[in-house]
Backbone bond lengths (Angstrom), bond angles and torsions (degrees), N, CA, C in turn:
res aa  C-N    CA-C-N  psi(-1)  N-CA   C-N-CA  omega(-1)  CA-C   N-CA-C  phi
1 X - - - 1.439 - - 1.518 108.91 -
2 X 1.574 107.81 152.78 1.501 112.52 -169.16 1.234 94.11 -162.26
3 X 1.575 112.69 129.24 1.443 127.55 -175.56 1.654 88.96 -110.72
4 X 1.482 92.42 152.73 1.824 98.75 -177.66 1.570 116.64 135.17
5 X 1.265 137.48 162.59 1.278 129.82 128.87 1.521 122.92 -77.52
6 X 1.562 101.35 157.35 1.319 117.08 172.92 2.040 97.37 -105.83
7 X 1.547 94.79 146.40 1.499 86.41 -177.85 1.875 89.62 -170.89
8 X 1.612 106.70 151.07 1.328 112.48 -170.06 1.638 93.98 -69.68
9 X 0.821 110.46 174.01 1.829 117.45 173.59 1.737 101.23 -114.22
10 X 1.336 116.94 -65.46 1.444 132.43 174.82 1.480 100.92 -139.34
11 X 1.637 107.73 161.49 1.696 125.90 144.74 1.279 107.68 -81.75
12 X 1.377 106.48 142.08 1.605 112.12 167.00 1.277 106.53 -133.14
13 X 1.475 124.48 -174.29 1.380 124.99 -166.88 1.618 109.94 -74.74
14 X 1.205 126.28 -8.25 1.434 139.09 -166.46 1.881 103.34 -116.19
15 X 1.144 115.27 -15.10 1.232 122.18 173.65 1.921 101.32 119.16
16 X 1.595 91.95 176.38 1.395 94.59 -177.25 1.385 143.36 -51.79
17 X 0.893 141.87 148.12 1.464 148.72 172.32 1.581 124.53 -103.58
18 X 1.526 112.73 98.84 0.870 128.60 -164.08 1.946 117.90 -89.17
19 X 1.677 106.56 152.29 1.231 110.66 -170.82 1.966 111.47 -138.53
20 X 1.133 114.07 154.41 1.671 111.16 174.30 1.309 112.02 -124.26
21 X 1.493 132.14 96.05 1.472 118.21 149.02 0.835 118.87 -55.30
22 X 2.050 112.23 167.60 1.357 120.99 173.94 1.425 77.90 177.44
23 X 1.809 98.38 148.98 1.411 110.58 155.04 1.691 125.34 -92.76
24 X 1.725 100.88 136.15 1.796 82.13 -165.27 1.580 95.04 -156.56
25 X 1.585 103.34 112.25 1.363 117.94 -172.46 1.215 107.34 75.87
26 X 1.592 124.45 38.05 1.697 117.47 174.31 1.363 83.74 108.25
27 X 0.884 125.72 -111.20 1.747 162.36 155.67 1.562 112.30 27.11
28 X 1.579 135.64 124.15 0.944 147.38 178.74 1.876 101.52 -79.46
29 X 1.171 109.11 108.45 1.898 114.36 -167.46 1.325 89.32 -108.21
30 X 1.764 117.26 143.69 1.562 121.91 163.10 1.825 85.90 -136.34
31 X 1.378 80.86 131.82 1.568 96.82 151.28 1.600 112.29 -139.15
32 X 1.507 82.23 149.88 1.706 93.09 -178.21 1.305 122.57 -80.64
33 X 1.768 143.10 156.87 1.340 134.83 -151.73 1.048 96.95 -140.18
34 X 1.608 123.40 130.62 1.303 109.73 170.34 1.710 133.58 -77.48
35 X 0.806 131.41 143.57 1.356 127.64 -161.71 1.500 115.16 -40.20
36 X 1.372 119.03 -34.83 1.583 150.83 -174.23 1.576 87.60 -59.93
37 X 1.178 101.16 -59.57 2.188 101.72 -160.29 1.738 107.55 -87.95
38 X 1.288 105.03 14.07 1.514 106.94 167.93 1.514 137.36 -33.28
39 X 2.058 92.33 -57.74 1.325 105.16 -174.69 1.502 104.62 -82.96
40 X 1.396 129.66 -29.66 1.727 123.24 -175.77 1.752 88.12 -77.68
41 X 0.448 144.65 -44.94 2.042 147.33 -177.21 1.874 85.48 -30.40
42 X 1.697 95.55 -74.29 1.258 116.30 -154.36 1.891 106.12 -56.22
43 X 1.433 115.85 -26.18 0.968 129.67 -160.89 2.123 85.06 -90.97
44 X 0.923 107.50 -81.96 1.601 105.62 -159.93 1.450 103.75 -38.31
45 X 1.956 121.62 -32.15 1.436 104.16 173.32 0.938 128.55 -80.71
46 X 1.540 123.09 0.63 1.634 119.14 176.67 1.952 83.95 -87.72
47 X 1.127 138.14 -51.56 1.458 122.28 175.11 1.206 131.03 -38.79
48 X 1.164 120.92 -30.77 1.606 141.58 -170.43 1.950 82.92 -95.08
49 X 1.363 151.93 -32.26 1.174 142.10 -173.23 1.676 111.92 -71.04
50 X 1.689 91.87 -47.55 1.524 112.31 177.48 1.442 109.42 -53.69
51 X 1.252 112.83 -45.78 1.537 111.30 -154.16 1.621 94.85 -92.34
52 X 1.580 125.48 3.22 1.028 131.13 161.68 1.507 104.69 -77.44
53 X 1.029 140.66 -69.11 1.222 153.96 151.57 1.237 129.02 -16.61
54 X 1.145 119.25 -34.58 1.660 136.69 178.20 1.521 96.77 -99.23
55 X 1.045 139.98 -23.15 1.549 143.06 -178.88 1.979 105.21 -78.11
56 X 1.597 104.83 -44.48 1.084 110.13 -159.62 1.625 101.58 -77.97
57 X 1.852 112.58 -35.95 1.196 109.27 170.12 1.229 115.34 -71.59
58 X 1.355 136.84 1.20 1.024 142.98 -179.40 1.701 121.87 -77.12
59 X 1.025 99.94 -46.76 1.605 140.01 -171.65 1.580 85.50 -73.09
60 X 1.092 117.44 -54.16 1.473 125.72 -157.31 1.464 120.17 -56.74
61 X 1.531 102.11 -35.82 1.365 143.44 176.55 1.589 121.86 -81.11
62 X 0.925 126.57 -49.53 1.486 128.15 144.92 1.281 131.44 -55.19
63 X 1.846 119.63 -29.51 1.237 112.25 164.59 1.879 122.25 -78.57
64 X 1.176 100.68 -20.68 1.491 98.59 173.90 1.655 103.65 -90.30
65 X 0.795 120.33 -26.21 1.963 115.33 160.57 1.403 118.84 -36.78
66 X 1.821 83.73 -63.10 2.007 104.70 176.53 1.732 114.58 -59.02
67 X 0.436 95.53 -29.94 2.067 116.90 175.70 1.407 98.31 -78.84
68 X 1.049 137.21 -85.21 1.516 146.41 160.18 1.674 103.99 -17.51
69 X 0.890 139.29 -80.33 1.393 137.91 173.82 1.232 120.02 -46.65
70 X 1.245 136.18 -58.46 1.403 172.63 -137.77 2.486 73.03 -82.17
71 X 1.187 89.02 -96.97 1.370 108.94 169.46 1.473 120.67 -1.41
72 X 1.517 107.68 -79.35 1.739 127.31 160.78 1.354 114.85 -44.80
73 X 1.064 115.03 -37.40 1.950 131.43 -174.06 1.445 88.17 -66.06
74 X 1.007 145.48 -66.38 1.434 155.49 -130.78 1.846 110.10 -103.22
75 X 1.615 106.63 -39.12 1.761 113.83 156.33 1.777 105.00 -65.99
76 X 1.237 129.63 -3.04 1.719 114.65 -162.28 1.498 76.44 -117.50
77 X 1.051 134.50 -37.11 1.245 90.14 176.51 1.840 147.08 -82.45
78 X 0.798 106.21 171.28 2.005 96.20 -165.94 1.062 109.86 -95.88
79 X 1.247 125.12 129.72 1.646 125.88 172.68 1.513 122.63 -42.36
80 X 1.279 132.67 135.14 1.640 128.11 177.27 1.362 95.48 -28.94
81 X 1.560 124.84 170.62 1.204 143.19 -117.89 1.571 91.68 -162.10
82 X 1.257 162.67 146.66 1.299 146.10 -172.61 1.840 97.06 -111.23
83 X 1.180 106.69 137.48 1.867 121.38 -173.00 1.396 89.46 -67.85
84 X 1.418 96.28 162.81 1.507 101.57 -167.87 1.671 88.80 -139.12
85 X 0.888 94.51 36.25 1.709 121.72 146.08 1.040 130.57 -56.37
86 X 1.095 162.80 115.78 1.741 132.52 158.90 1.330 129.82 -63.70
87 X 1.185 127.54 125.96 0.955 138.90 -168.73 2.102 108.48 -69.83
88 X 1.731 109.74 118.32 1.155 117.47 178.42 1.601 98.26 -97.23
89 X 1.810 100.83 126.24 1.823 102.23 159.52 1.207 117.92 -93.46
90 X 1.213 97.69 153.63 2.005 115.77 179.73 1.396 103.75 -75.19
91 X 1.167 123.15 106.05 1.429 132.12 137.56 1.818 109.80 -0.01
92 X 1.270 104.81 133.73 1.470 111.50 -156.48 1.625 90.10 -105.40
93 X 1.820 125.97 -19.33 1.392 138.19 174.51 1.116 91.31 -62.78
């Protein structure tokens, strides 16, 4: 996995020259790629997209669970119960 863009930097006479952003520790990071590690580059950031994606449906799924439960918890319980107290009135003096 690889978080970042992939993006040419320049053309040169031998072909392009490749680069990877990413933010890392705050910080806007570029490193340069050699032409050779292009396609695994290209490959770990579509993995790092997925596992963005699979996280978010993930998340997605536990919050309607938590809602779902949360929900049922709150129908089971029984409304107060009336004291079987007698009820004293306040003097209207």
């Amino acid at each position: 996995m690889e978080r970042g863009k992939l993006s040419i930097m320049r053309e040169g006479p031998s072909g392009p020259f490749y680069k990877i952003q990413a933010r890392e520790e705050g910080r806007n990071r570029t490193r340069y790629v050699p032409r050779d590690q292009v396609p695994a580059i290209e490959q770990a950031i579509e993995g790092y997209r997925q596992f963005q994606e699979l996280s978010e449906q993930y998340a997605q799924l536990k919050i309607q669970e938590t809602r779902a439960t949360i929900a049922a918890d709150s129908k089971k319980k029984n409304p107060p119960q009336p004291s079987s107290w007698p009820r004293t009135r306040k003097s209207s003096s």
